[in-house]
N, C-alpha and C positions, 0 to 999 in steps of 0.2 A: 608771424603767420607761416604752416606749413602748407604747401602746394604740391601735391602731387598729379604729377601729366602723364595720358595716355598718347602716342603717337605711333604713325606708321612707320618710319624712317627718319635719323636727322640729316632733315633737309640743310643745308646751309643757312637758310636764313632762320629754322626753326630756334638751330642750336644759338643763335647769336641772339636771339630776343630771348628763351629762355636764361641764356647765361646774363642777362643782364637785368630778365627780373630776377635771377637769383642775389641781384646787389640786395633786392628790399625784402626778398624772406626768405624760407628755405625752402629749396625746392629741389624734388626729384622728380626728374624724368624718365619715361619708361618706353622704349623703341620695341615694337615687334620683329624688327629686322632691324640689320645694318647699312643696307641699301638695298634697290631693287636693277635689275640686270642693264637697265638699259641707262641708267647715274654712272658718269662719269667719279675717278677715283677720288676728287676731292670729297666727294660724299661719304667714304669712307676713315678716312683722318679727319674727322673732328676736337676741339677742345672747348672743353664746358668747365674751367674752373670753377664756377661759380656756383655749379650744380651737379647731383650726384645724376649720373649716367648709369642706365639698365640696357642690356640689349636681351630679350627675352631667348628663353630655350624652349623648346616644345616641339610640337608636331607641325610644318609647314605642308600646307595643300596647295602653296603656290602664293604669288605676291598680295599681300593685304587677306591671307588666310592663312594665319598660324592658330593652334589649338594649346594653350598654355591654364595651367590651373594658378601658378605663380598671382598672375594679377589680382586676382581673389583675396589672395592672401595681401596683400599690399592695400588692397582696398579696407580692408578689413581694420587693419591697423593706421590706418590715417581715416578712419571712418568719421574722427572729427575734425579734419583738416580739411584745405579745398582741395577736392578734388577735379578734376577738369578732363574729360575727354574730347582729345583733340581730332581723334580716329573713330567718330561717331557709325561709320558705315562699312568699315574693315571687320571681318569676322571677330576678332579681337575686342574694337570698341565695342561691335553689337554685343558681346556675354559681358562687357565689364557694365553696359548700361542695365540690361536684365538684371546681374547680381545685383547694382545697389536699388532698383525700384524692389527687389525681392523683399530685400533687407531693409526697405525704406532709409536706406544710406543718400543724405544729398551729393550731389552731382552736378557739374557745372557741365553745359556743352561750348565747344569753340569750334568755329569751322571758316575756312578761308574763302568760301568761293561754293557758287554752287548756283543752277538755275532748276527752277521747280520744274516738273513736268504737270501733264492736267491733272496731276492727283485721281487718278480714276485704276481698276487694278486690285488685284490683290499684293504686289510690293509696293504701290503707293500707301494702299490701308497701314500699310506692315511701318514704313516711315514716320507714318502719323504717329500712330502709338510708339515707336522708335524715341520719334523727336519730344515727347507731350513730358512733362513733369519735370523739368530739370529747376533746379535753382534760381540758374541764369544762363543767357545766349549771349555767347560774344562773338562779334561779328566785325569784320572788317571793312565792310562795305555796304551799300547800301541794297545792290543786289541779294546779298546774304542773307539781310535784315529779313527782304521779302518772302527769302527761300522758307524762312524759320516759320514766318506769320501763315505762309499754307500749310505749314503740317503741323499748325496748331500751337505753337510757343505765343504765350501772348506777350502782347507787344513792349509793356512797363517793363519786363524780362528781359527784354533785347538790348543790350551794352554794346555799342560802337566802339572803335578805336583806330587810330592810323595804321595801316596794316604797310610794314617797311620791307627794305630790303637791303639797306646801308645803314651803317654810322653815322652821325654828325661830322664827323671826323673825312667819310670819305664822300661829301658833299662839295664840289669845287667851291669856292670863294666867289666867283664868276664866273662869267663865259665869256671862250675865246675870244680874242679881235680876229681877225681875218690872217693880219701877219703869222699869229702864233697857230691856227691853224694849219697855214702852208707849211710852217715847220714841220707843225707832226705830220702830215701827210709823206711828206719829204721822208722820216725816220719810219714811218710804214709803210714806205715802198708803195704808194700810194699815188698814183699819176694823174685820174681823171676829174676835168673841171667840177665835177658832181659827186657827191656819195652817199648809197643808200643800203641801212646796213638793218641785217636783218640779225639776232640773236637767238639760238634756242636749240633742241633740237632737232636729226635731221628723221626726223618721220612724220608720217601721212597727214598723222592731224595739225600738222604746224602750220601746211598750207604752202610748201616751200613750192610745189609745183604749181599752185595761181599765182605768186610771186613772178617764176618766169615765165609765166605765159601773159603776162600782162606786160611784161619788159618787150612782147613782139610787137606792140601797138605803141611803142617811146621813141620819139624820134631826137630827141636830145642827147648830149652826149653823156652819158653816166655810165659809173662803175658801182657792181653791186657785191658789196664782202658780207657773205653767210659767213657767221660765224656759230659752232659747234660742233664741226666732224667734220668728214671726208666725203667727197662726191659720191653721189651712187648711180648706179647705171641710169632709171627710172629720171633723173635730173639730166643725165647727160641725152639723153634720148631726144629731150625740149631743145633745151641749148641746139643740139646738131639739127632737129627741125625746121627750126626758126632761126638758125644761121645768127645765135647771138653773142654779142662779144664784152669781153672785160666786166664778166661773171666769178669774183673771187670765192672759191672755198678756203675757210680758214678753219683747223681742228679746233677742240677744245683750249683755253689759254685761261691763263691766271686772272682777276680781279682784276689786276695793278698793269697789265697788258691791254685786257679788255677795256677797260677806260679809255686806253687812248681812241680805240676805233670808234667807242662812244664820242669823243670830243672831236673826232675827224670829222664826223659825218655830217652830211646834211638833214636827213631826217631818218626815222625807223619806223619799218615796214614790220607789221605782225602779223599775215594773213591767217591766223587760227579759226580751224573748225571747232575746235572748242579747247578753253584754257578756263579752270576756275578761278584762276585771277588771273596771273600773266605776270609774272616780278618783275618783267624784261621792260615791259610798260613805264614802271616805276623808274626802273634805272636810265633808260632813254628820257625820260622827263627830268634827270637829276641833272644830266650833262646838258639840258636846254635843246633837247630835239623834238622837232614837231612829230607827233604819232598818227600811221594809218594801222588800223586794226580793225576787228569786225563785233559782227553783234553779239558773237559768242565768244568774246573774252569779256570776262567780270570784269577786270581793270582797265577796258577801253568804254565800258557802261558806265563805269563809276567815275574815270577822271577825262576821259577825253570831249568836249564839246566842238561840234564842227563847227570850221575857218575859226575857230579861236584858240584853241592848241592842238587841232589834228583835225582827222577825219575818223568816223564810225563808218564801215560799210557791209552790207549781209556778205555771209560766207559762198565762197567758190563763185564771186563774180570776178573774172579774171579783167573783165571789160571797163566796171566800176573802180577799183583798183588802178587799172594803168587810165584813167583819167583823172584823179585825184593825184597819184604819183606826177602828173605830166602837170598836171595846173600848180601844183608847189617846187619844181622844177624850174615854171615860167614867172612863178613873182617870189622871189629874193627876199623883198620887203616884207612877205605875210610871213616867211619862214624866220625873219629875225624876231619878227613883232608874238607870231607862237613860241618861238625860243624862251624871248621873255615870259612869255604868261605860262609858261611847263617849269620854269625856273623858281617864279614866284608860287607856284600850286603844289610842288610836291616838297618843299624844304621841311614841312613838320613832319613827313611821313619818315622818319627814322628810327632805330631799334630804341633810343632811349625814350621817346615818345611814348613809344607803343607799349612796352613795359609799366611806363608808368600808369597811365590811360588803363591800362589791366590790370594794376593794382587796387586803382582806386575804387573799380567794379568791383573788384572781390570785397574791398575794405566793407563795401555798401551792404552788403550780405549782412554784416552785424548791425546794424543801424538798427 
């Protein structure tokens, strides 16, 4: 089977599930760009043995708007192969889906994340007819599924699959005991009875500043380690208001680093104003940490159920937050007992899962 993909950028986790469905066919992948300004460098050193890699040339108007005649030409020549756009709403994927309805060329859409609006509008109408005629809808999640069913994909169409963000391979075996926790805490310089660790980046829509504005209403003792950059004034400004302490910034750090502060912690905070999935979600459930996140991350819609592996709460409640934060703080017992049940719920969601699960959608196509 050949597979040709449209994408915006290779994401880390994009490039590691297509290299591994390149194990079961061939497949090229096609980037509009090499990264976008605010992707740290690992997004740029990529390795895809397993698939041939494009990074397009053309006229850029800015991120998710390149003007390239290239893809035409690609489509064209794999016009009987799957093709797959993964970049449905990027300048780029909107001319590559126009060229193949032109050309009555089938087209597969993929898309990881995404919440409907009311559909009302002249760029809702524009989505609909966007979204309408494809092959097949592969979706990640079940929020997705529904994004698809309002602008008209019908439903037999719609293909699920585990939508991952690790290896099999970089799944613990277990979780900590308590001793081998102290250690690591110990080798990351790690002092306080508590830890609440937040992952992502550090701008506006992450929510970093309801994070610490709800740490002024926690009277227990906890230390909080953001991890992905450097303090910015905008965060120091809370801190100095509210007179709060053993508040760690930690920059950007490797996979094999970031793990450990996964397996230090006690639970992961994600206060996002909006995330279309959320991968970080994923990987805090890998290491067995309970997750607070909110309504508008896909990935706390799709896998978190409250007092059972986390909590869901609406966005920019600073108030709702540090009292979920404070009630998993005061029972120990619920936080091991969600440990378990994030431990047992996210062990399929892995790249080799997800690959296959996408294969066998596409395989269905000839059926």
């Amino acid at each position: 089977m050949d597979i040709l993909f449209f994408s915006n950028i290779p994401s880390p986790y994009f490039v590691a599930y297509v290299n591994e469905l390149g194990k079961l066919a061939d497949v090229t992948a096609v980037y509009e760009d090499l990264s976008y300004k605010d992707r740290d460098a690992s997004w740029k050193s990529f390795k895809s043995p397993n698939a041939r890699s494009i990074i397009l040339k053309g006229l850029s108007l800015g991120e998710g708007r390149k003007i390239s005649f290239y893809p035409f030409k690609l489509i064209w020549k794999f016009r009987k192969s799957r093709i797959i756009i993964a970049n449905p709403t990027t300048l780029c994927g909107i001319l590559c889906i126009f060229f193949c309805k032109l050309l009555r060329i089938p087209f597969i859409i993929q898309s990881e994340g995404g919440l409907p609006k009311d559909g009302k509008g002249l760029k809702e109408h524009f989505k609909k007819f966007l979204m309408q005629g494809a092959a097949l809808y592969l979706s990640g999640m079940t929020p997705e599924r529904d994004y698809f069913l309002t602008y008209g994909a019908p439903i037999e169409k719609i293909k699920q699959y585990p939508f991952a963000s690790l290896y099999k391979r970089d799944f613990p075996k277990e979780l900590l005991s308590l001793q081998e926790k102290e250690c690591l805490r110990k080798e990351l310089g790690i002092t306080e009875k508590n830890v609440i660790l937040f992952v992502g980046q550090f701008i506006y829509r992450k929510g970093i500043d309801i994070l610490l504005e709800s740490l002024s209403q926690i009277h227990s003792e906890v230390g909080v380690y953001l991890v992905g950059g450097e303090s910015k004034q905008e965060y120091q400004d809370i801190i100095d208001k509210y007179n709060l302490k053993n508040i760690h910034f930690v920059n950007f750090i490797q996979l094999d680093v970031l793990k450990k502060y996964y397996m230090a912690a006690d639970f992961f905070v994600l206060p996002t104003r909006e995330d279309t999935w959320g991968l970080v979600v994923n990987e805090a459930m890998s290491y067995g940490l309970p997750v607070i996140t909110t309504n508008r991350c896909v990935a706390g819609i799709e896998l978190i159920e409250n007092d059972v592996n986390g909590y869901v709460i609406s966005t920019d409640d600073s108030f709702a937050l540090s009292k979920k934060i404070e009630y998993l703080l005061e029972n120990p017992n619920l936080r091991d007992q969600m440990a378990l049940n994030n431990f047992e719920k996210i062990k399929d969601y892995n790249y080799e899962n997800m690959a296959r699960a996408i294969y066998s959608h596409l395989q269905s196509l000839d059926a």
